[in-house]
C-alpha positions in Angstrom: 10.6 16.7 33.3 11.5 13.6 31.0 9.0 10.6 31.3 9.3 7.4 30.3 6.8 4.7 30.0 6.9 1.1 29.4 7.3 -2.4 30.9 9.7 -3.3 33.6 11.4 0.1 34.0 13.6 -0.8 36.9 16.7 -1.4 34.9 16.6 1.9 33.6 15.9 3.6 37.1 18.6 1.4 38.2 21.1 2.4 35.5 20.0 6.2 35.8 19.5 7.0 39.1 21.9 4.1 40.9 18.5 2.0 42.7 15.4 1.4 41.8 13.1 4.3 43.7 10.2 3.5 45.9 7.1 3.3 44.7 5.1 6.5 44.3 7.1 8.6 46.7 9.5 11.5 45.7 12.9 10.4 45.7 15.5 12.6 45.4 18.9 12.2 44.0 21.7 12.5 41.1 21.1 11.4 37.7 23.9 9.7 36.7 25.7 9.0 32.9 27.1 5.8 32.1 30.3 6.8 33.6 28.7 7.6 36.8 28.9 11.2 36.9 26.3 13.5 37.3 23.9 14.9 34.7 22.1 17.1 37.0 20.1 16.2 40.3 16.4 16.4 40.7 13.2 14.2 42.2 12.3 10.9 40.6 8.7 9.4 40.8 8.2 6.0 40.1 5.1 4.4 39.5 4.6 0.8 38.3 1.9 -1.0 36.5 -0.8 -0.8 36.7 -1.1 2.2 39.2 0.0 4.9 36.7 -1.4 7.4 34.2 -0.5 4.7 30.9 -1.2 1.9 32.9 1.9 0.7 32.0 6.0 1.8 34.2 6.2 5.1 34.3 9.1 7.0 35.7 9.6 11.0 36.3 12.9 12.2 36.2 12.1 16.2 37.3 15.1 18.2 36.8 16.6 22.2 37.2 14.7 22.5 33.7 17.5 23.9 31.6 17.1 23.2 27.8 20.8 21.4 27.9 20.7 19.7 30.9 16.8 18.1 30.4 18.5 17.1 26.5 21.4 15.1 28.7 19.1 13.5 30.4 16.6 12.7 27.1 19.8 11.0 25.5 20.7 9.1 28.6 17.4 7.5 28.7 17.6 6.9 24.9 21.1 4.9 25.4 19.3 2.9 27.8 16.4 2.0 25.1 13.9 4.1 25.5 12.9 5.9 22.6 11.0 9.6 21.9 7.1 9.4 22.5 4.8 10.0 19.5 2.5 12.9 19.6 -0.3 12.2 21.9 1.4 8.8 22.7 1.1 8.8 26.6 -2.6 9.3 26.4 -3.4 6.8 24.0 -1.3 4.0 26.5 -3.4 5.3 28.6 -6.6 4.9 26.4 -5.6 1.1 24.9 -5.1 0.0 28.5 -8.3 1.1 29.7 -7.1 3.9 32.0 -9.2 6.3 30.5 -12.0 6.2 27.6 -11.3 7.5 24.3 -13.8 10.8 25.6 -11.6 11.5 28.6 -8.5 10.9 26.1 -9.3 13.5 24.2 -10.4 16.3 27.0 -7.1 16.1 28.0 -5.8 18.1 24.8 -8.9 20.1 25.6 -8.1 21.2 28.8 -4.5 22.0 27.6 -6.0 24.3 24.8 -8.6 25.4 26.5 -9.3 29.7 25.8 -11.2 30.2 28.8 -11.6 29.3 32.4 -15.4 28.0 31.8 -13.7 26.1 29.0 -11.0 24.6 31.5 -13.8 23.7 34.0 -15.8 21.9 30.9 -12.9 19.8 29.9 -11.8 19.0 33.5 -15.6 17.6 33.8 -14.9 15.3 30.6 -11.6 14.2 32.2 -13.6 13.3 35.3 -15.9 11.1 32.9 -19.4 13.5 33.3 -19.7 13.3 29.4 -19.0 9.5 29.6 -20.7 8.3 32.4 -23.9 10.5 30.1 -23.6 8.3 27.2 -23.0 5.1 29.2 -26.4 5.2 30.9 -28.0 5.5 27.5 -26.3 2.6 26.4 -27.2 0.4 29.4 -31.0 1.6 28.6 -30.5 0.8 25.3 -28.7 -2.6 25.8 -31.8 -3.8 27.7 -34.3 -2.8 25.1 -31.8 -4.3 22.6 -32.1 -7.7 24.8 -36.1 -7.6 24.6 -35.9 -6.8 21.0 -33.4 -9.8 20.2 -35.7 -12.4 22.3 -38.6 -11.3 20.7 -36.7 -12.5 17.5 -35.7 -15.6 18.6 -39.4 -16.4 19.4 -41.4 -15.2 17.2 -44.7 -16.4 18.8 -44.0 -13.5 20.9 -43.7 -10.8 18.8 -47.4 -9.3 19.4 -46.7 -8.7 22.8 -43.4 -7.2 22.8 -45.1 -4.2 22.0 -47.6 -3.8 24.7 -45.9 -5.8 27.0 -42.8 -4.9 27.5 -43.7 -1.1 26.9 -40.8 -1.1 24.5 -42.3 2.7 22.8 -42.2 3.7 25.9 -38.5 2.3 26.8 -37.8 4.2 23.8 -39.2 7.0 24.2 -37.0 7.8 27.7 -33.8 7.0 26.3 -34.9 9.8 23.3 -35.5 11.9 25.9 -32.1 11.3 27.9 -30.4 11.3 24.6 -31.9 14.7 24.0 -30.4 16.0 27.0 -27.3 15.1 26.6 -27.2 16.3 23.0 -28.1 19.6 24.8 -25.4 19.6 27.0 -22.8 18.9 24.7 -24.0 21.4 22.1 -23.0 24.0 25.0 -19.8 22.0 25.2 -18.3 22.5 21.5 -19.6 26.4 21.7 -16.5 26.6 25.0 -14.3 24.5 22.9 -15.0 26.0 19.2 -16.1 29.2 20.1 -18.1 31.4 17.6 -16.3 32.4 14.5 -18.3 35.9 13.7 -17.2 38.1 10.8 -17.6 41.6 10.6 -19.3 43.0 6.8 -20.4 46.3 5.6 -19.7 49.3 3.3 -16.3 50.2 4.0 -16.1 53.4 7.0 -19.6 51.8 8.8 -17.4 51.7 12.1 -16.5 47.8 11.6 -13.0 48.3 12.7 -14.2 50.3 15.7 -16.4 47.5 16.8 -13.6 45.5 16.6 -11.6 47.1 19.3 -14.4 47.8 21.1 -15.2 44.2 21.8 -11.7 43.6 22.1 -11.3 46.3 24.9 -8.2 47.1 23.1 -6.8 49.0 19.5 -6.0 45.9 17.6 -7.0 47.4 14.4 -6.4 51.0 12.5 -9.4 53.4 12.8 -9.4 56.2 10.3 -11.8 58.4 8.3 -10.5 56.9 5.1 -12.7 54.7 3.4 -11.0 51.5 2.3 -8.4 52.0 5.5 -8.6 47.8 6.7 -7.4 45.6 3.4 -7.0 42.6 4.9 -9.2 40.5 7.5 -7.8 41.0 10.6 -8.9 38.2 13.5 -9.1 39.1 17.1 -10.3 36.3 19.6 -11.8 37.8 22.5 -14.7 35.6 25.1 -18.0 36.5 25.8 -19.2 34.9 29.4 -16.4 32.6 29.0 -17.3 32.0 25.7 -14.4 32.0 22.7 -15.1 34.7 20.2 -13.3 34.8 17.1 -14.0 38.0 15.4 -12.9 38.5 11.6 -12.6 42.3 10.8 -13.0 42.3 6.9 -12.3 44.6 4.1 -15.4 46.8 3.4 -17.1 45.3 0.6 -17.6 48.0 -2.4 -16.3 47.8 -6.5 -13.0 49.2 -5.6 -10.3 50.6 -7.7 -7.5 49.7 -6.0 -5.7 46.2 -6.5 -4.7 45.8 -2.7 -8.0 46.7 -1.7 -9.7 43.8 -4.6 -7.6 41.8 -2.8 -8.8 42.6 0.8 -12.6 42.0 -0.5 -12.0 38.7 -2.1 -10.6 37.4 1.3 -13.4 38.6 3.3 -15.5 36.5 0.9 -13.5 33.7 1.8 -13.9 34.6 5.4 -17.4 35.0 5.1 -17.9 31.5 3.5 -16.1 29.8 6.9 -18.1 32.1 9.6 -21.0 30.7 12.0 -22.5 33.8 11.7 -22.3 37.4 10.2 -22.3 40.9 11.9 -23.6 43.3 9.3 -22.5 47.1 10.2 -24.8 50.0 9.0 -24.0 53.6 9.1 -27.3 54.9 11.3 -26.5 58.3 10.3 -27.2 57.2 6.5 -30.1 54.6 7.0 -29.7 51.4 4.8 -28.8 52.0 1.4 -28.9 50.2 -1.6 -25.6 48.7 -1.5 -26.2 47.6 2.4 -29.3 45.7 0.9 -26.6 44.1 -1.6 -24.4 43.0 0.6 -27.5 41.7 2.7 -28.2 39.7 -0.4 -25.3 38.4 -1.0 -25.4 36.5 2.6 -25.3 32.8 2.3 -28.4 32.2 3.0 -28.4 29.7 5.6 -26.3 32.0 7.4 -27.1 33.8 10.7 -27.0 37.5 10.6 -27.5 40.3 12.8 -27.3 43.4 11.4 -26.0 46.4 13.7 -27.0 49.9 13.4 -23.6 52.0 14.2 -23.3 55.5 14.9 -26.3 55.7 17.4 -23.8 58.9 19.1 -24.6 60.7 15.7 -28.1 59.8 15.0 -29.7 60.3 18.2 -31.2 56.7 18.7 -31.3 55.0 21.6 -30.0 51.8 22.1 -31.5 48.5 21.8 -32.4 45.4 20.3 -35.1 43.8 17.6 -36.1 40.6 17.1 -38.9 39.8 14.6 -39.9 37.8 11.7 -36.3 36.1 12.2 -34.1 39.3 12.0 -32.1 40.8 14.3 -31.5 44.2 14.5 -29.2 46.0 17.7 -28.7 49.6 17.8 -25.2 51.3 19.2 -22.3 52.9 19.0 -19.0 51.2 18.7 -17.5 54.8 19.7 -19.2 55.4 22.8 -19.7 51.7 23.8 -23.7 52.0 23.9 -25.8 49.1 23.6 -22.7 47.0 23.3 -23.7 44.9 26.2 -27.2 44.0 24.0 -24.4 42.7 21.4 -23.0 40.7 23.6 -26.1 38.9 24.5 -27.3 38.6 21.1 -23.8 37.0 19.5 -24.4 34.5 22.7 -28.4 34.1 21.5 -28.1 33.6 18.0 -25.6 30.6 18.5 -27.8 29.0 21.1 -25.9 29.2 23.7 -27.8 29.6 27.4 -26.4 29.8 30.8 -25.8 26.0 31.5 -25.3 25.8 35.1 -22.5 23.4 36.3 -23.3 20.4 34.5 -21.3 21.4 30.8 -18.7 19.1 29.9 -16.4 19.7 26.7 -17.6 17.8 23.2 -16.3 17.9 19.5 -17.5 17.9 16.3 -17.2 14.0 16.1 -19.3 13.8 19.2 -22.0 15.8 18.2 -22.3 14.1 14.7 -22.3 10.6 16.9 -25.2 11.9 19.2 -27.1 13.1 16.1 -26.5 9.8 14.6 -27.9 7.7 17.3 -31.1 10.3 17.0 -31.3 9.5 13.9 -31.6 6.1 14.3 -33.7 6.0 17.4 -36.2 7.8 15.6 -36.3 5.2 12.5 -36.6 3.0 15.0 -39.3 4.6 16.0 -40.8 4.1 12.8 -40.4 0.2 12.6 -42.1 -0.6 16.1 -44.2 -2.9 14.0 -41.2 -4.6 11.9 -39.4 -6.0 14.7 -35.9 -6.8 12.4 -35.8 -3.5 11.4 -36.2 -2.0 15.0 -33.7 -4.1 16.5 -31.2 -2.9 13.8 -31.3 0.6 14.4 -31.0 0.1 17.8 -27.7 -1.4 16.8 -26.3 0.9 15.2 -27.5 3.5 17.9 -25.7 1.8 19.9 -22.9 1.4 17.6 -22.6 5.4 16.9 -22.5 6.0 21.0 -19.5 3.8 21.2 -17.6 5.6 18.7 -17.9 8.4 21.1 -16.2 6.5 24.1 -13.8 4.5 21.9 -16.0 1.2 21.9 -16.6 1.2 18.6 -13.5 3.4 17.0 -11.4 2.7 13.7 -7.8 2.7 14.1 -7.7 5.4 11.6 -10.0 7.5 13.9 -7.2 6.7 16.7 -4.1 8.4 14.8 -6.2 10.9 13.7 -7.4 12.3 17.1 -4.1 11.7 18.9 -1.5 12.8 16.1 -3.1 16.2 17.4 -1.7 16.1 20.9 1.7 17.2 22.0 4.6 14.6 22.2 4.7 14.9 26.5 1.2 13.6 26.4 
């Protein structure tokens, strides 16, 4: 399909495809050169302003869908004045002439890249405006506490009853709480759109390889007796509950010989550094040893860990799970597949993630740091009840770091940032 977009497309329809096509039905029909021969012949939609996806002309030419024949048909449009879409262009016509919000702008790349089907279903909600329509009815709260705040200023003989009387801690203190839960919500959103980047660490021959495939339900990396056998990290992205997984299998961490192998253990470091959280493999059959406590150690410490006792087959455990004084122990066998359910639900736990029901929409990093903002600010607000110039200004820029997240309040660098990431058709 080649779209084209603009204002007053009907001299190209008219050049292309001989008339001007009625609006919003399929027409079908040649497409024709400048000669008037044939480049191919296919269905045209026609859509004009304002009822279409940019708000602006569009037209559809949908063709047999050969690489030549669609390129014909590109250049023809390009003789006639058109000229090739930037990345992401179509959606941000779309977003500048208010067809969509710059939230449901950018779930539309999410639902094109989403890994999952829950993923899908969370960005389709954004597209439909869930997450929007969340952040919109703080605002309106927030606008009408703004409004009492901003009178009280402009009369000050006043001031001593805005508190009481207008309840505005309590006004605050519900839009907290609604902010709250949508912070909650779209915490659960980035999880289906980031995923969880866990890496595997140990002593080298602990069994992390074999966990690996195990949670991959397939051999996607070399299991041998060989100490030493993975040198390089080795990445597998697999879902848990329709949750992305991105599993890093990493050389096992010793003070090895070998120059290749050096090699291996400096990059799963470097892995280690960039992982949410870190799946420590111990050898049951040996207990933790000295150099498992090392490696323990030498953790960032802020970073989550769960360490897994392998080899259950061998040692006669049973398997399960531990949870005390902020560790996390599971017990299984990455052989036998034992206690690998109790992983699963674990990895899921120790990222916060909870069954969400229905109401998940998709969120990015820039959303959550906006939301977190505006919490930020409601609670120095919180703060200043009693210095009424101070309260109303960080209920401004609340307000302010909540637009940013719908596109009220959005740089122009932010702009090309988000949608240089999108394909050119959209």
């Amino acid at each position: 399909m080649v779209r084209v977009s603009g204002t007053d497309l009907s001299r190209l329809a008219l050049e292309i495809l001989g008339r001007v096509p009625l609006a919003r039905h399929a027409t079908f029909g040649a497409f024709l050169e400048q000669d008037g021969t044939a480049i191919d012949r296919g269905i045209a939609l026609y859509f004009p302003k304002p009822y279409s996806y940019t708000g602006e002309d569009v037209l559809e030419l949908q063709g047999h869908g050969g690489t030549a024949v669609m390129q014909l048909l590109l250049e023809r449009c390009l003789e006639l004045g058109a000229r090739l879409a930037e990345p992401g262009e179509f959606t941000r016509r779309a977003f500048l002439n208010d067809k969509l919000d710059l939230a449901q702008a950018e779930s539309v790349a999410d639902l094109i890249e989403a890994s999952t089907a829950e993923a899908a279903r969370c960005a389709m909600r954004s597209l439909q405006g869930d997450f929007s329509r969340g952040v919109n009815e703080i605002c309106r709260a927030l606008v009408d506490l703004r409004m009492l705040a901003e009178a009280a200023l402009d009369f000050p003989e006043e001031e001593v009853d805005f508190l009481t009387a207008r309840d505005a801690a309590g006004r605050l203190q519900a839009v907290r709480k609604h902010l709250d839960r949508v912070r909650e919500v779209a915490r659960q959103g980035s999880l289906l759109r980031e995923g969880i980047h866990a890496v595997l660490v140990g002593r080298p021959n602990v069994g992390k390889s074999s966990l690996l495939n195990r949670l991959a339900g397939e051999e996607v990396a070399i299991v041998t007796d060989v100490p030493g056998t993975t040198r390089d990290a080795i990445r597998q992205a697999i879902q848990i509950g329709g949750v992305p997984l991105h599993v890093v299998d990493t050389a096992g961490l010793r003070d090895a010989a070998d120059r290749v192998e050096r090699i291996g253990i400096e990059r799963t470091r470097a892995a280690i550094d960039k992982g949410d959280l870190a799946l420590v493999m111990v050898d049951r059959t040996e207990g933790e040893t000295d150099a498992d406590r090392d490696i323990l150690a030498s953790l960032p410490p802020e970073m989550p860990r769960i360490k897994v006792h392998n080899k259950i087959d061998l040692s006669g455990d049973n398997a399960r799970v531990e949870i005390a004084d902020g560790r996390t122990e599971v017990w299984l066998s990455a052989r036998t597949g034992a206690g690998m359910d109790l992983l699963r639900e674990v990895l899921l736990g120790a990222v916060g993630w909870h069954s969400p029901g229905e109401g998940v929409f998709m969120a990015r990093a820039r959303h959550l740091a906006a939301l977190n903002d505006a919490a930020d600010h409601f609670e120095r607000a919180a703060g200043q009840a009693q210095r009424l110039e101070l309260f109303a200004e960080e209920l401004r820029l609340a307000q302010r770091a909540l637009g940013s997240i719908t596109g009220e309040f959005t740089a122009d660098d932010l702009l090309g940032e988000i949608f240089s990431r999108f394909c050119i058709g959209k």
